[in-house]
LUMMI-820205 format. One record per atom (N, C-alpha, C, O, CB): x negated, y negated, z. Coordinates in steps of 0.001 Angstrom, whole numbers, padded with zeros to 6 digits, always signed. Glycine has a CB too. Example, Ala and Ser with C-alpha at 12.3 -4.5 7.8 and 13.67 -1.06 7.14 Angstrom:
-013190+005690+007800
-012300+004500+007800
-013200+003300+007800
-014236+003319+008465
-011308+004473+009046
-012850+002250+007080
-013670+001060+007140
-012900-000030+007870
-013409-001138+008039
-014084+000598+005725
//
This chain:
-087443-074331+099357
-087569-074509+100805
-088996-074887+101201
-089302-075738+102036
-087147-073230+101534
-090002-073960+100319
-091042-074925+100473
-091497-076069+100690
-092131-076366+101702
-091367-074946+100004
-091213-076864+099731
-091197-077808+099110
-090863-078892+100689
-091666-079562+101338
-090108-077623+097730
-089135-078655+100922
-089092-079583+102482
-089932-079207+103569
-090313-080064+104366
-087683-079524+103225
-090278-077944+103688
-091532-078133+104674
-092673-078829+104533
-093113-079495+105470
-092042-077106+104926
-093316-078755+103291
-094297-079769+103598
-093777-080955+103308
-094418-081876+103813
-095521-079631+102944
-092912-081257+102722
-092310-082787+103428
-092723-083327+104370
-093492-084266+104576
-091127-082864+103877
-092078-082571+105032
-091799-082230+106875
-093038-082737+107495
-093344-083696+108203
-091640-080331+107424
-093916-081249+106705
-095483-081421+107442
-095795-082319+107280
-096377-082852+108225
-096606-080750+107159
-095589-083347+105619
-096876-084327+105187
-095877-086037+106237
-096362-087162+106125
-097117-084495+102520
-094685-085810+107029
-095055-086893+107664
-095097-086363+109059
-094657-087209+109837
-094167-088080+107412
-095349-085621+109457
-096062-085503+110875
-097986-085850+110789
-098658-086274+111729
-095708-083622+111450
-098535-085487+109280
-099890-086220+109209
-099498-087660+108690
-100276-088537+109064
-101033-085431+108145
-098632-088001+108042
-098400-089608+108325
-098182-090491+109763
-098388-091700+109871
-097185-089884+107625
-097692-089536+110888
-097574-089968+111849
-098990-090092+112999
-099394-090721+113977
-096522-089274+112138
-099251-089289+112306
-100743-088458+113392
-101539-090122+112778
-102074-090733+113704
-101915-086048+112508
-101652-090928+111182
-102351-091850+111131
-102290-093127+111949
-103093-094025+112203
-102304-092015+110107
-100651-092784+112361
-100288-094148+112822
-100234-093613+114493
-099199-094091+114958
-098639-094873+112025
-100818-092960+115353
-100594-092469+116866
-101825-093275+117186
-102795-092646+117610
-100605-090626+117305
-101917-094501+117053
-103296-094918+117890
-102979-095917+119335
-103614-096885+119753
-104388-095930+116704
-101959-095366+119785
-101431-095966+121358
-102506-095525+122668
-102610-095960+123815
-099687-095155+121784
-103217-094486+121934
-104175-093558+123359
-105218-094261+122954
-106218-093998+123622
-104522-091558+123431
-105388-095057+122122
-107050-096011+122695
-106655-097774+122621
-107447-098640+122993
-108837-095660+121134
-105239-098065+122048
-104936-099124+122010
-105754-100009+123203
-106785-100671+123087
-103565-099055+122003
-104982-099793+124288
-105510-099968+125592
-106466-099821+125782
-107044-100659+126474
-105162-099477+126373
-107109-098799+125333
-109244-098488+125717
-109369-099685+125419
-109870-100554+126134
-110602-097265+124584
-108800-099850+124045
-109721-101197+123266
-109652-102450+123884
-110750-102973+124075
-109229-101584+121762
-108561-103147+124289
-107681-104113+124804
-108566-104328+125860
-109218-105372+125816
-106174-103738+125135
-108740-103534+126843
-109362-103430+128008
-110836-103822+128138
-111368-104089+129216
-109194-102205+128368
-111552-103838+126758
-112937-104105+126626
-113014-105524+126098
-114059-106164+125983
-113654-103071+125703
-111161-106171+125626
-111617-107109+124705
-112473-108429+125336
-112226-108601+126530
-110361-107556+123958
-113128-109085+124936
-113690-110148+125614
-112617-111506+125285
-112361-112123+124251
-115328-110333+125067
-112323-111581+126165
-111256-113157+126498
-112252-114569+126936
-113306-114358+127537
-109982-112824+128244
-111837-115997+126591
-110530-116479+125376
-111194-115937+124082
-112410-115850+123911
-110177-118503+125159
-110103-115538+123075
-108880-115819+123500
-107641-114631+123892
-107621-113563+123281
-108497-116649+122478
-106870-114870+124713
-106037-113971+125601
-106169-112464+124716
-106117-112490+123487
-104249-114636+125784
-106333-111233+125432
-106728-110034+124408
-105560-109728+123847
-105534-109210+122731
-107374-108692+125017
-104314-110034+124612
-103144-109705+123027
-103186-110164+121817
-103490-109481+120839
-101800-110133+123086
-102897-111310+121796
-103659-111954+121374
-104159-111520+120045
-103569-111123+119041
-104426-112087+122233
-105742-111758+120393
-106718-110478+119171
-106074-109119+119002
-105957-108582+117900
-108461-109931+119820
-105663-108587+120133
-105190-107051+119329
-103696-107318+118651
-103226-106271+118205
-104996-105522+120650
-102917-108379+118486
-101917-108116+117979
-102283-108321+116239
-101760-107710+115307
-100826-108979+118695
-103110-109144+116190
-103958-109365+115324
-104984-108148+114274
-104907-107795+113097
-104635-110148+116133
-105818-107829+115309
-106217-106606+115398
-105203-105643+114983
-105427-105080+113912
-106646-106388+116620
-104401-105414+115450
-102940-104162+115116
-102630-104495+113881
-102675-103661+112976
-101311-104263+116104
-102263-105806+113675
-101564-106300+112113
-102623-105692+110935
-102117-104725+110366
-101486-108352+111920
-103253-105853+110705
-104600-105905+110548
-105073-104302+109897
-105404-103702+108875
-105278-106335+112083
-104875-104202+110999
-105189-102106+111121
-104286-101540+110454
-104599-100625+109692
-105002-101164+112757
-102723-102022+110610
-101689-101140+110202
-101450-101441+108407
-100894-100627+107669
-100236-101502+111245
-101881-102476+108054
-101733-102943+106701
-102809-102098+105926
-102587-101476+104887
-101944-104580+106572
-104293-102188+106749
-104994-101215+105618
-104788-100512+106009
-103713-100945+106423
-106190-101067+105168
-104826-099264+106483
-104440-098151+106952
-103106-097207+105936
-103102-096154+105299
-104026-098622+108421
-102192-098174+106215
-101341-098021+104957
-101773-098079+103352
-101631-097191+102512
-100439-099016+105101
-102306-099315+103202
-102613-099596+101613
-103673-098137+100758
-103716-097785+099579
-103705-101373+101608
-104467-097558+102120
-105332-096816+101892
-105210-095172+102053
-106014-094299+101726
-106176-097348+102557
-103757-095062+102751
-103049-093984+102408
-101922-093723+101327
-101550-092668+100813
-102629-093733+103400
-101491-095056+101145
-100583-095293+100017
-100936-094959+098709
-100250-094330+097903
-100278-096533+099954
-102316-095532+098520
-103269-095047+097208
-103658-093780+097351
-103610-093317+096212
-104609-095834+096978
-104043-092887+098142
-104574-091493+098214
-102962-090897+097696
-102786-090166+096722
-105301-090930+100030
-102146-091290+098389
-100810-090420+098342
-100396-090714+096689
-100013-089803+095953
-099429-091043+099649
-100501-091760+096360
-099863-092117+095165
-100454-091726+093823
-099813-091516+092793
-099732-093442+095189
-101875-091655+093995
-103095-091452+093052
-103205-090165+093162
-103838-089827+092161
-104449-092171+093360
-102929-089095+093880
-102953-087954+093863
-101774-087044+093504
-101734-085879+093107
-103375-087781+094845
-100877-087903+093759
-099078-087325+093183
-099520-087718+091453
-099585-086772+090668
-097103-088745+094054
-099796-089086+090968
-100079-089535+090150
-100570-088583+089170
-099902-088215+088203
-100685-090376+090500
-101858-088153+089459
-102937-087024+088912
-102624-085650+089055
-103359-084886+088429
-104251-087116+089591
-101678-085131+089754
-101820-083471+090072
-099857-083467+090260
-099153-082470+090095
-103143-082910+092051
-099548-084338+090494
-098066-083831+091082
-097953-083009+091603
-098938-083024+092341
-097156-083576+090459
-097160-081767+091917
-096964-081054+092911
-097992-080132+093450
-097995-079702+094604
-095987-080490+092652
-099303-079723+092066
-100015-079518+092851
-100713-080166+093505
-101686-079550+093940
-100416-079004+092591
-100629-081321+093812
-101630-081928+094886
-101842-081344+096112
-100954-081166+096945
-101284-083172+095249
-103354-080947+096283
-103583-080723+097131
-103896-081619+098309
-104109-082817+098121
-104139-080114+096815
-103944-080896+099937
-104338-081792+100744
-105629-082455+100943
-106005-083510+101456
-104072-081381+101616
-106190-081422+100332
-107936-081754+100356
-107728-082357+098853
-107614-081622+097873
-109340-080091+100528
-107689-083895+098781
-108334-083910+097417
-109647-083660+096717
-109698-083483+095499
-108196-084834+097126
-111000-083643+097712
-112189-083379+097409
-112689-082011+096997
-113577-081855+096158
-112773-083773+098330
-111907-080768+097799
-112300-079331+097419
-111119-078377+097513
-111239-077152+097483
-113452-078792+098360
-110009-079009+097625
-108959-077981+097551
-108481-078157+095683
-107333-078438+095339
-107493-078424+098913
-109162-078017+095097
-108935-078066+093360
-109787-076709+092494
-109557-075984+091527
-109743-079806+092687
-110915-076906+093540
-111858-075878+092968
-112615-076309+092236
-113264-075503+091570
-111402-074910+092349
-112838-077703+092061
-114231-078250+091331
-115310-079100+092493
-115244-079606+093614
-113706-079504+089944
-116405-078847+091291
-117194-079885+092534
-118207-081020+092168
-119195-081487+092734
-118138-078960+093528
-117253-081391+090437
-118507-082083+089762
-117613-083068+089782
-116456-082882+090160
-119308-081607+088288
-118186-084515+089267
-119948-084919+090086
-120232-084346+091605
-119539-084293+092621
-120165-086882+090385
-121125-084079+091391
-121677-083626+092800
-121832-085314+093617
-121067-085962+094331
-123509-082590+092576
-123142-085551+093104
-122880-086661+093978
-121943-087385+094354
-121896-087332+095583
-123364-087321+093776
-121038-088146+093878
-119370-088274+094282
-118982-087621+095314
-118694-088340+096271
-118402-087788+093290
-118865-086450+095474
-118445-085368+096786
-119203-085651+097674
-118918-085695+098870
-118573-083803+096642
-120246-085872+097180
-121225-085929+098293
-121236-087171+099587
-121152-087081+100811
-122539-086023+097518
-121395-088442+098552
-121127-089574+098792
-119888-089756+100005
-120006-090225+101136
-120871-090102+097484
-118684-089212+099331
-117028-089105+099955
-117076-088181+100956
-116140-088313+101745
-115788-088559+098873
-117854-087265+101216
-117917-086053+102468
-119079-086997+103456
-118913-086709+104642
-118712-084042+101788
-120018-087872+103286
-120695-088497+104090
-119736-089297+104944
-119707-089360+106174
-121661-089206+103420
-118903-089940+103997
-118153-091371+104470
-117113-090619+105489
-116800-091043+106601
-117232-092430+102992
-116541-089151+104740
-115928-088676+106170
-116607-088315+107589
-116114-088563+108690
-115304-087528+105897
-117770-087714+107350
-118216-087423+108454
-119174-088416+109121
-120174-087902+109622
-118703-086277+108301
-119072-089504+109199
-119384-091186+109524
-118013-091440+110068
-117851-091534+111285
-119817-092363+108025
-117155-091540+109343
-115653-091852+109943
-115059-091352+111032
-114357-091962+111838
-114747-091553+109149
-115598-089342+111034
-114691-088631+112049
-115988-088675+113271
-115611-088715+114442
-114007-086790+111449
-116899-088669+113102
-117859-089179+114537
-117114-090240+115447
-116727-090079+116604
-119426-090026+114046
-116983-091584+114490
-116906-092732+115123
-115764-092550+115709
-115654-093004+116848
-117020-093877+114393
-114568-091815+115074
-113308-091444+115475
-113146-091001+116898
-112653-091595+117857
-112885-090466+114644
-113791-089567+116778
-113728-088758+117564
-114149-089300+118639
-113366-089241+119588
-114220-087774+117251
-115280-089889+118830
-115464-090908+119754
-114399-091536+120474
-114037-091293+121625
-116054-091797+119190
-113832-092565+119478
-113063-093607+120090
-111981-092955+120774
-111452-093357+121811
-112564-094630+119120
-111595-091591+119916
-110129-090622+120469
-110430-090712+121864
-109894-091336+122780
-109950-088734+119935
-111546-089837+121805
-112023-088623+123321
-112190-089636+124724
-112026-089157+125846
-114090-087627+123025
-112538-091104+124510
-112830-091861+125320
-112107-091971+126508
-112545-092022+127657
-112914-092775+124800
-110616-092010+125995
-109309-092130+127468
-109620-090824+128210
-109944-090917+129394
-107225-092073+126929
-109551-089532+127592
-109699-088365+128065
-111042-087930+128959
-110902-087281+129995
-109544-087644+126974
-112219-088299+128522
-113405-088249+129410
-113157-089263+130216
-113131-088899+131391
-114760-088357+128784
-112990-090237+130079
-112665-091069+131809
-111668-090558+132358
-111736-090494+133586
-112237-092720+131915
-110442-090031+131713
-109892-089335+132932
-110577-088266+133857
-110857-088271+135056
-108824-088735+132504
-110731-087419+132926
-111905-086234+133557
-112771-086470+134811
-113034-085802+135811
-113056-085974+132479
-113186-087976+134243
-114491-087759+135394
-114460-089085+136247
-115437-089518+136858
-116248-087589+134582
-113372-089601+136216
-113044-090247+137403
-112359-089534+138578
-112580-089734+139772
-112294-091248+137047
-111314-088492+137922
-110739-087057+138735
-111867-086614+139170
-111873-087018+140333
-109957-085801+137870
-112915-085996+138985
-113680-085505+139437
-114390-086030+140143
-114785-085283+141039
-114072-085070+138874
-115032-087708+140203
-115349-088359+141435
-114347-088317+142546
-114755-088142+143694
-115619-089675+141161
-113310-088435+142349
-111986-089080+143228
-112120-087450+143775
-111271-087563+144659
-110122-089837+142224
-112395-086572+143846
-112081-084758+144652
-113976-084629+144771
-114454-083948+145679
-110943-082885+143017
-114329-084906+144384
-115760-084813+144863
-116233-085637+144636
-116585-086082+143544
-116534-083993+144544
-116403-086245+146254
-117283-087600+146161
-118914-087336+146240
-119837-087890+145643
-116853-088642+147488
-118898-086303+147183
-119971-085922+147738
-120751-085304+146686
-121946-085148+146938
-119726-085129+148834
-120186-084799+145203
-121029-083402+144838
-122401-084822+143741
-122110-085698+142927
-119571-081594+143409
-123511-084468+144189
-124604-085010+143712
-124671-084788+141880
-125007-085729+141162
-125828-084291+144594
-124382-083713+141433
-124388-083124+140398
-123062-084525+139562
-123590-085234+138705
-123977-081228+140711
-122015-084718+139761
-121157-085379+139251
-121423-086550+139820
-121061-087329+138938
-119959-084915+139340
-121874-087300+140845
-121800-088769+140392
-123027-089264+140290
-123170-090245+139559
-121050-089665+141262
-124284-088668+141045
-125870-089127+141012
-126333-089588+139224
-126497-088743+138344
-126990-087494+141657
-126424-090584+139089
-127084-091579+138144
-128572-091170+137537
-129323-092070+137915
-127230-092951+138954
-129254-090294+136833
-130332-090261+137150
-131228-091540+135668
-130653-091268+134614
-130668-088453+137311
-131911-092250+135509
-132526-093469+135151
-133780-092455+134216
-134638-091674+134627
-133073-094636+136707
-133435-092860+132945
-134054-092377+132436
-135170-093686+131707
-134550-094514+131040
-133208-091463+131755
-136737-093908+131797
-137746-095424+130831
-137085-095334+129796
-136312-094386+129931
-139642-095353+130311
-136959-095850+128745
-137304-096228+127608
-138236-097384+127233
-137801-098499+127518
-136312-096360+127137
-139318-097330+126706
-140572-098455+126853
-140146-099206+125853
-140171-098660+124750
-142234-097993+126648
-139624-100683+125926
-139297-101059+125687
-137824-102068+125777
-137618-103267+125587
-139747-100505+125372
-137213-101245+126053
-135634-100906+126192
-135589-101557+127785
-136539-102041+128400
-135129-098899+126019
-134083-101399+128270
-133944-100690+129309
-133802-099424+129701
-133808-098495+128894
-133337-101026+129643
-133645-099249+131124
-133478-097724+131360
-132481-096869+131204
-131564-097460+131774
-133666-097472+132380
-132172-096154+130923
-131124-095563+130363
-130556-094370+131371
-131124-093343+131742
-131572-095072+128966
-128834-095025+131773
-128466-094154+133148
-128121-093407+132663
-127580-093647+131583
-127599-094442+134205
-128240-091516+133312
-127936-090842+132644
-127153-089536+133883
-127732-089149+134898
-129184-090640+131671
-126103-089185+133546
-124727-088387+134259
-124561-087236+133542
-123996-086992+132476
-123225-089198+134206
-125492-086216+134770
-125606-084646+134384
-123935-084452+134443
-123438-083670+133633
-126671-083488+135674
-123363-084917+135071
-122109-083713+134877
-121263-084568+133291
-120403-083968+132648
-120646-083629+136841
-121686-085842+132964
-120780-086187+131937
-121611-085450+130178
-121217-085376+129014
-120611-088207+132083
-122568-085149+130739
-123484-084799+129563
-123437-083818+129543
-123975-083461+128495
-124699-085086+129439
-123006-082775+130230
-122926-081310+130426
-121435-080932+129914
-121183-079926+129251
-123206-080878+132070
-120353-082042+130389
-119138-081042+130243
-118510-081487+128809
-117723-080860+128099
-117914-081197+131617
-119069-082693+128617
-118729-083696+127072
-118954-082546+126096
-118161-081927+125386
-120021-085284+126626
-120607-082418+126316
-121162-081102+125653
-120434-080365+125094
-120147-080345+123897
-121727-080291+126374
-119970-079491+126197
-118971-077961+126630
-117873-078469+125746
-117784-078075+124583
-118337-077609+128628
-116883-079491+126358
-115664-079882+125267
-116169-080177+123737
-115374-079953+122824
-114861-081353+125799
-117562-080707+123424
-117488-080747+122065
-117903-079387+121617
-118199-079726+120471
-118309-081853+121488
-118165-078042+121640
-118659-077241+121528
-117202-076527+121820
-116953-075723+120922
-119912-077160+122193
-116409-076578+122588
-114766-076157+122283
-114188-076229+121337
-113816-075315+120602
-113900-076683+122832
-114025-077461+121229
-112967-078273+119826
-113208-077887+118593
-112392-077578+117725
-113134-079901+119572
-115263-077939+118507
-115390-077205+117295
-115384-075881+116727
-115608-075540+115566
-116158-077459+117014
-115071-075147+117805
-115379-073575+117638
-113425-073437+117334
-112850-072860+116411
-116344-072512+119522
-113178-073761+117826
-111579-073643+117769
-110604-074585+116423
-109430-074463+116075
-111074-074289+119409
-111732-075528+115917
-111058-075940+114630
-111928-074947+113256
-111516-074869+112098
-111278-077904+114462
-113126-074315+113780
-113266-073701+112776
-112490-072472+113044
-111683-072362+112122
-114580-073585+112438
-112374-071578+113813
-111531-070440+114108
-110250-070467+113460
-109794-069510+112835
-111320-070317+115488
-109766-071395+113589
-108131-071691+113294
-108451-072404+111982
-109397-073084+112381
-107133-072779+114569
-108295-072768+110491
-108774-074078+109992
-107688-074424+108866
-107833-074433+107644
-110392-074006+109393
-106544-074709+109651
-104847-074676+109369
-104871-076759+109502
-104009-077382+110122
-103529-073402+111197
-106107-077451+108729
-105862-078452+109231
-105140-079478+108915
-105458-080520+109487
-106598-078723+109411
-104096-079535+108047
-103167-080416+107273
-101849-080071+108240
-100865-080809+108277
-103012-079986+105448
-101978-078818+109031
-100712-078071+109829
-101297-078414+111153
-100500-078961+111916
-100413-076211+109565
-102156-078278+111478
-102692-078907+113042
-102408-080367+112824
-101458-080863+113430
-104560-078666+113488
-103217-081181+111934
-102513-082300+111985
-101401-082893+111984
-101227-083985+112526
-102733-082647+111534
-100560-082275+111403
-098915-082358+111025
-098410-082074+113310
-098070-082963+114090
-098206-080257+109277
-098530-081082+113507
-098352-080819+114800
-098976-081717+116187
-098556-081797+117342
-098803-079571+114781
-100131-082319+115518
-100482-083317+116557
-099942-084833+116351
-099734-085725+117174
-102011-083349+116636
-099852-084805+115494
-099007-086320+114727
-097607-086279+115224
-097121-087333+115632
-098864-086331+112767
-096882-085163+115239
-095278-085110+115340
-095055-084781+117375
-094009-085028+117974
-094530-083371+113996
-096171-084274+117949
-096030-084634+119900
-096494-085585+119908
-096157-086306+120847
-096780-083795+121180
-097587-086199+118836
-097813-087316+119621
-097361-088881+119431
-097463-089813+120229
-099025-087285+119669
-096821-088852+118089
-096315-089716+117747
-095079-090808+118168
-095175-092034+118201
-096265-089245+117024
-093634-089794+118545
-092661-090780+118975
-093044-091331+120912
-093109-092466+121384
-090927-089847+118704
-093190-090212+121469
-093278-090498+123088
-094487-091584+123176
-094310-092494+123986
-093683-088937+124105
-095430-091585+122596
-096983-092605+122675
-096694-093724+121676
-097209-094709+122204
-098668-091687+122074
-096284-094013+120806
-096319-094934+119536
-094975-095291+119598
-094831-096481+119316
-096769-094270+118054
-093914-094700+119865
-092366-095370+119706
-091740-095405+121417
-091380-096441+121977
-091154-094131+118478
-091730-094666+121753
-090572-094725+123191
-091279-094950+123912
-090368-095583+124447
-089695-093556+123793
-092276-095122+124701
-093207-095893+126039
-093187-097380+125228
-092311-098201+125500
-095270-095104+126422
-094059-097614+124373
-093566-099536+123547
-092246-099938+123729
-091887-100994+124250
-093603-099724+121618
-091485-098994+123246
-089845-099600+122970
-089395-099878+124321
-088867-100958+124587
-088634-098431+122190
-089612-098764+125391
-089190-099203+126647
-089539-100141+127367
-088750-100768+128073
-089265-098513+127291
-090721-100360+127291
-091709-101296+128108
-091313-102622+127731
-091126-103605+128447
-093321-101083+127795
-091183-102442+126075
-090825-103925+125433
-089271-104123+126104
-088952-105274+126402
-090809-103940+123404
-088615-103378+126267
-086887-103926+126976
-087196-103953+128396
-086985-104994+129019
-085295-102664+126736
-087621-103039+128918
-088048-103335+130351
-088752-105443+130695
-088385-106197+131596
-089610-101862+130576
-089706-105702+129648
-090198-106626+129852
-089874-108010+129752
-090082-108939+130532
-090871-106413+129452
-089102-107941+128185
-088218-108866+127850
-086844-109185+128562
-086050-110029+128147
-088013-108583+126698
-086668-108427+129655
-085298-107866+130255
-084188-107705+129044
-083164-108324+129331
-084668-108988+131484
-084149-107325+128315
-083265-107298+127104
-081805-106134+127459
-081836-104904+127418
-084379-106698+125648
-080938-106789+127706
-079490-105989+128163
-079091-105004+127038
-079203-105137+125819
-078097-107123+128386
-078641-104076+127701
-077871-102745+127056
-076985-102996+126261
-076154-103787+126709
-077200-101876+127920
-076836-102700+125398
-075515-102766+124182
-076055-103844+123202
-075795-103770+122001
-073746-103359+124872
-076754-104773+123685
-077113-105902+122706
-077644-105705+121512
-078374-104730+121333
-077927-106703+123185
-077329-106716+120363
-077872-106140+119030
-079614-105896+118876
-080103-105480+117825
-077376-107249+117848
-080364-106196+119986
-081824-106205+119427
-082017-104538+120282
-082811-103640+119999
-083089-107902+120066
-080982-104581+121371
-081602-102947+122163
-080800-102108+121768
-080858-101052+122399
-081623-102699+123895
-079690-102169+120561
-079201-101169+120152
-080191-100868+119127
-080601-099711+119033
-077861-101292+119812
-080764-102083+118085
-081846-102145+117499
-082740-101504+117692
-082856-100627+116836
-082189-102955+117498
-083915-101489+118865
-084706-100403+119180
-083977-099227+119554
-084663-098239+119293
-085571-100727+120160
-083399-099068+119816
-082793-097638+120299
-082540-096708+118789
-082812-095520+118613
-081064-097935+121272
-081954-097651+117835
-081909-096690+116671
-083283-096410+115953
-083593-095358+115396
-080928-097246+115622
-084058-097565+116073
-085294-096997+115642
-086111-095904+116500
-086634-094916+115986
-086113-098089+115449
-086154-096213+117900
-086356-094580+118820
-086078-093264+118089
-086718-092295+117679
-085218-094427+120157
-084730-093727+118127
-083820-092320+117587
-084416-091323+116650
-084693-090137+116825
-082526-092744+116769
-084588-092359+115271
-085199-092484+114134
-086265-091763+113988
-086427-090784+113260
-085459-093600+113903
-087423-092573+115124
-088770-091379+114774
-088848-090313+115410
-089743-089470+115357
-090152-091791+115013
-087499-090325+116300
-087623-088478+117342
-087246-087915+116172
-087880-086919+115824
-086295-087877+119012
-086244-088363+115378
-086226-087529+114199
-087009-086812+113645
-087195-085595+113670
-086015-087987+113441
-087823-088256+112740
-089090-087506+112278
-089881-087067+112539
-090629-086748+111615
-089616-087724+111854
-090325-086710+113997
-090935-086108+114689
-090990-084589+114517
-091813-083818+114023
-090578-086505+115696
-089728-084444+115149
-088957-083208+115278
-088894-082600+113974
-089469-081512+113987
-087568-083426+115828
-088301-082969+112606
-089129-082825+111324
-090220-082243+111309
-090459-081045+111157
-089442-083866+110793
-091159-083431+111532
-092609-082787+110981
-092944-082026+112194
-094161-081861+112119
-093952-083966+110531
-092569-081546+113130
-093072-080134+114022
-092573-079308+113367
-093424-078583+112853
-092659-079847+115536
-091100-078928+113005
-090741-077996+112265
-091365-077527+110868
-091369-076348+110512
-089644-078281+112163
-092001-078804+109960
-092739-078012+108500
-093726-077613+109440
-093404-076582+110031
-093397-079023+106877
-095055-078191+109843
-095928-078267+110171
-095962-076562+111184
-096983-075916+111416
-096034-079741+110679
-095052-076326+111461
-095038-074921+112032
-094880-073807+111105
-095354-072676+111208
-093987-074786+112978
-094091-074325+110121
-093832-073416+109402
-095055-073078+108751
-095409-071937+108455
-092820-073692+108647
-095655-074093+108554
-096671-074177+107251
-098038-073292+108282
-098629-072371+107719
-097130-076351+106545
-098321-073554+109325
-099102-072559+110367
-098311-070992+110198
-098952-069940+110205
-098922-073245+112222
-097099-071050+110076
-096261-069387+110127
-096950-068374+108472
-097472-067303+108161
-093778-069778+109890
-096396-069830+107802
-097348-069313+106170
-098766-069247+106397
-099124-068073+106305
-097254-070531+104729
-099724-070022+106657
-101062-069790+106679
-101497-068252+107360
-102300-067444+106895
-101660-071016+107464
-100965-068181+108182
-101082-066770+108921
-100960-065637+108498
-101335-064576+108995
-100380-066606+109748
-100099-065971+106987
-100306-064067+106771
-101662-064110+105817
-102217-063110+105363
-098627-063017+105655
-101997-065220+105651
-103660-064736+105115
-104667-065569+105735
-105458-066381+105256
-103975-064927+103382
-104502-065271+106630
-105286-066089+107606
-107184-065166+107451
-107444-063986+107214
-104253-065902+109573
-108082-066306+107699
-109531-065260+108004
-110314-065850+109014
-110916-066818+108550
-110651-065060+106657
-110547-065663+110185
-111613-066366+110980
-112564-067309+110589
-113254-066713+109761
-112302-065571+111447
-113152-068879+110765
-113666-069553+110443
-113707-069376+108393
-114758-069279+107758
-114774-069427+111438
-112725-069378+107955
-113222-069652+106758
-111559-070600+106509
-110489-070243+107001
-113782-068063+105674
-111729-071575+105813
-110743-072943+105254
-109790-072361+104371
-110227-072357+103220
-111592-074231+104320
-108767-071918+104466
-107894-071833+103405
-107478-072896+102535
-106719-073740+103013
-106924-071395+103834
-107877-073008+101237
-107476-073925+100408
-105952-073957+099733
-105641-074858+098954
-108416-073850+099496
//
């Protein structure tokens, strides 16, 4: 029974790779036109989704390959070795280069929501929209937004206290991959795309999307279920900020 839970779990973190609908649009929105920004991002998308794959395909395959069932999720320190050092070293840089730039690009939709809400209910408060202009000799001046620098702060100083507290992260991921995956990445596209195309009910291309809908509520629903479970297991030896391997 094990065994299908992390099934379960390991495609709700397959899904969590492929949920990039919450900055699609950030991006789209910045693209510089001609030529038309679909365009480049469909391009862009093709593009993304091929390596993305090829480069989880090899981790997944090269690690079943080498360890079989024990493969762990951490291939770098869930084994219990740590030689070559440099190697680890090297591969723990490239992650934490990767999850900056990430985290970034994630958090972006979410802080403009934040603090456009917060202009739009306080127009007046000086603290949230006043600009204050900071020299740089040389440079230009650099505008700078006490309340976006203050609460960015606060949320990054959340997230991290609460992923080390909890550090269930192959099961957090599994759980954020499997809400966020079908409603953001499959059923808002699928609809929008029949809504747009006007594509009639019963027809073979919208029975077509509809079974593929279906499909990833499935796997969705799946990987919430390992991915919970596998949080239900972590818990009976759970320890405050320390990584269960």
């Amino acid at each position: 029974m094990d065994k299908i839970w992390r099934s379960f779990q390991a495609l709700g973190a397959i899904a969590f790779a492929y949920s990039y609908s919450l900055i699609l649009i950030e991006i789209q929105d910045t693209v510089k036109s001609p030529p038309s920004e679909y365009k480049t991002m469909k391009k862009a998308t093709l593009l993304s989704v091929v390596v993305t794959t090829l480069f989880y395909m090899s981790c997944g395959c090269f690690g079943y390959a080498a360890f079989g069932d024990l493969s762990h999720g951490n291939l770098l320190t869930g084994f219990g070795f740590f030689n070559p050092y440099w190697l680890l070293d090297i591969a723990n840089a490239a992650i934490v280069i990767h999850l900056v730039g990430a985290y970034q690009v994630y958090c972006q939709p979410l802080f403009a929501f934040v603090e456009k809400q917060a202009t739009k209910y306080f127009p007046d408060n000086k603290f949230i929209t006043k600009e204050v202009e900071i020299p740089i000799p040389g440079f230009k001046s650099l505008k700078l937004n006490l309340f976006r620098l203050v609460w960015r702060t606060i949320f990054v100083i959340i997230t991290t206290i609460i992923s080390m507290l909890m550090p269930f992260f192959n099961d957090v991921v599994g759980i954020l991959g499997a809400f966020g995956f079908w409603p953001l990445t499959v059923y808002f596209p699928v609809e929008m795309y029949i809504v747009q195309k006007k594509i009639p009910k019963w027809s073979p291309r919208w029975i077509s999307l509809q079974t593929l809908s279906a499909a990833c509520l499935i796997i969705s629903i799946a990987a919430a279920a390992g991915s919970f479970a596998g949080v239900a297991s972590d818990l009976k030896v759970y320890k405050p900020f320390k990584t269960i391997y």
